[in-house]
Phi, psi and omega in degrees: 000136186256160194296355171254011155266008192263168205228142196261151260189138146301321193210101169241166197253111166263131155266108158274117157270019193196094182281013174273299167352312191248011148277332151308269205330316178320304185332286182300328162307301190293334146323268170347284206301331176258013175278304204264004158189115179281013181265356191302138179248089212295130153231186199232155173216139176265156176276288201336299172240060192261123174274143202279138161102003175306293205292304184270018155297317165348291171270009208257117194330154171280207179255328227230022154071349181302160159294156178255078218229096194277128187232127185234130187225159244010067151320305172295006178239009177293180191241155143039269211244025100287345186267336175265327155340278194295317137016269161319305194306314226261344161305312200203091176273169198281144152293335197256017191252129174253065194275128188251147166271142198235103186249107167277024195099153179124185186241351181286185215348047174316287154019249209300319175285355161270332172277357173290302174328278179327331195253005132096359187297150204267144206236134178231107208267145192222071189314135156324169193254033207275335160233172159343315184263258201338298176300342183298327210268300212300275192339264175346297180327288164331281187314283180327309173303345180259340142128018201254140171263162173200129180329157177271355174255333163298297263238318168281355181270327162325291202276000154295292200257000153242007185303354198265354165236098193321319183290347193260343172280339172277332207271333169298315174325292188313325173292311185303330192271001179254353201262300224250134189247095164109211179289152187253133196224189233241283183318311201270338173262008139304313168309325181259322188215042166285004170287322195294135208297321171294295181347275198334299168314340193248021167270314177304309148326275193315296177320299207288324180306302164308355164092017170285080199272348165300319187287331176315306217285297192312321172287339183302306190305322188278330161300323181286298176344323214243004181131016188260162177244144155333303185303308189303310168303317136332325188269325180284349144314293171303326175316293169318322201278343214256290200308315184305357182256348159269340186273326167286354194241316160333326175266336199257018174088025197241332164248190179232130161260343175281341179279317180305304185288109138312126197325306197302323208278321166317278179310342163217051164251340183276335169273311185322315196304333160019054169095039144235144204270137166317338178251357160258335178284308191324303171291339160325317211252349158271016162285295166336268186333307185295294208301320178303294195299320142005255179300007175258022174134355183267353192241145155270332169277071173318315180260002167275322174281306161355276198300315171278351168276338180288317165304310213302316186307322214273315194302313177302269176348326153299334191292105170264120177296000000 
């Protein structure tokens, strides 16, 4: 079940890898839940620091007959006297009571998610968020649900310059679709967040791929100025280079781009190969590699290897195969 199917429940299970997700799904249960009385009275429980004999005061009928709904969020860190708490409660839950469980991943409270399991409760398991094609899906979703279009190119300079926090790349949706009048286009998420410190890093990229390696440098400095990290510019650098050695092995037949690639990332890793050589891209990305070491400790100046590593990349780029 995915978190915008899920349906209330005496007692359901959310598993979260990806926590703005399972702050939805809640979300909706408490819809749900004042839908069918709106006097319901929500309350919050941590497992963690749960005092024992808590849940059932709690769940225990009211004076004044509302419904109820107990929201317990780190199930995996609980202690002791919720987890024997929780046991019992699951022997004989309240009817007018709505318990939703909250699990964020992990191997901890292994327990407890097997008598859940056993007792048959019902569960909405939600994966994390971890590359370039999921988020691209996360992105899309949002615009569709909003009844909305949004470029396959807005949508990659979107996850370039927030992308490294799901919640904070949704919350940029929301920001576009309450701001952008019509298709959400490249240019209107250049308006909003071209400022942003990852933005800074693939500005930085984008020059050096085309081979404006002056241009490279200058921005590297202003970025590092202004909050940017060596690494992080590096790693936005590197991103570019690995799709473009895929979309090249893509051609020569070793790799599938399409399983690799996100459409968007693809098309414009196929324009970034433009006047790079297959033996330049190589050495580009062992340039890279030497410089991330570099600036994690190997270098005492992180923006003098920085900075030479943006050459070593603009020198590869020359390299005709």
């Amino acid at each position: 079940m995915t978190w915008d199917k899920i349906t209330i429940a005496p007692i359901v299970l959310i598993q979260s890898g990806e926590p703005v997700y399972a702050e939805r799904a809640i979300a909706l249960l408490k819809t749900q839940a004042r839908a069918l009385d709106p006097h319901t009275d929500i309350s919050l429980i941590d497992a963690q620091t749960y005092p024992s004999g808590h849940l059932s005061a709690l769940a225990s009928p009211s004076l004044f007959g509302e419904r109820r709904m107990l929201i317990v969020t780190q199930l995996e860190n609980l202690n002791t006297s919720f987890q024997e708490d929780l046991l019992a409660y699951l022997k004989q839950p309240e009817n007018d009571v709505v318990l939703v469980l909250q699990h964020n991943g992990g191997v901890r409270g292994k327990k407890i998610l097997t008598e859940l399991a056993k007792a048959k409760i019902p569960t909405t398991k939600i994966p994390a968020v971890k590359n370039q094609r999921e988020k691209t899906q996360a992105v899309m979703a949002d615009i569709r649900a909003a009844g909305r279009k949004m470029t396959p190119e807005a949508i990659g300079a979107l996850i370039e310059a927030v992308g490294s926090d799901v919640r904070e790349l949704l919350a940029s949706v929301q920001q576009l679709l309450a701001d952008v009048d019509g298709v959400i286009t490249e240019e209107n998420v250049h308006t909003y967040f071209s400022g942003r410190i990852e933005a800074k890093g693939f500005n930085v990229a984008d020059a050096l791929i085309v081979g404006n390696v002056g241009q490279a440098v200058k921005l590297a400095r202003h970025a590092l100025a202004t909050g940017a990290t060596p690494t992080a510019i590096l790693g936005a650098i590197a991103a570019k280079l690995r799709a473009m050695a895929q979309v090249l092995g893509q051609r020569s037949g070793t790799i599938d781009v399409q399983i690799s690639l996100v459409p968007w990332m693809a098309d414009r890793a196929k324009r970034d190969l433009r006047g790079w050589s297959a033996q330049g891209i190589a050495m580009a990305i062992s340039a890279v590699a030497q410089a991330d070491t570099d600036v994690k400790g190997g270098s005492r100046d992180p923006g003098y290897a920085l900075e030479r590593g943006i050459l070593e990349v603009g020198r590869a780029r020359k390299i005709r195969g």
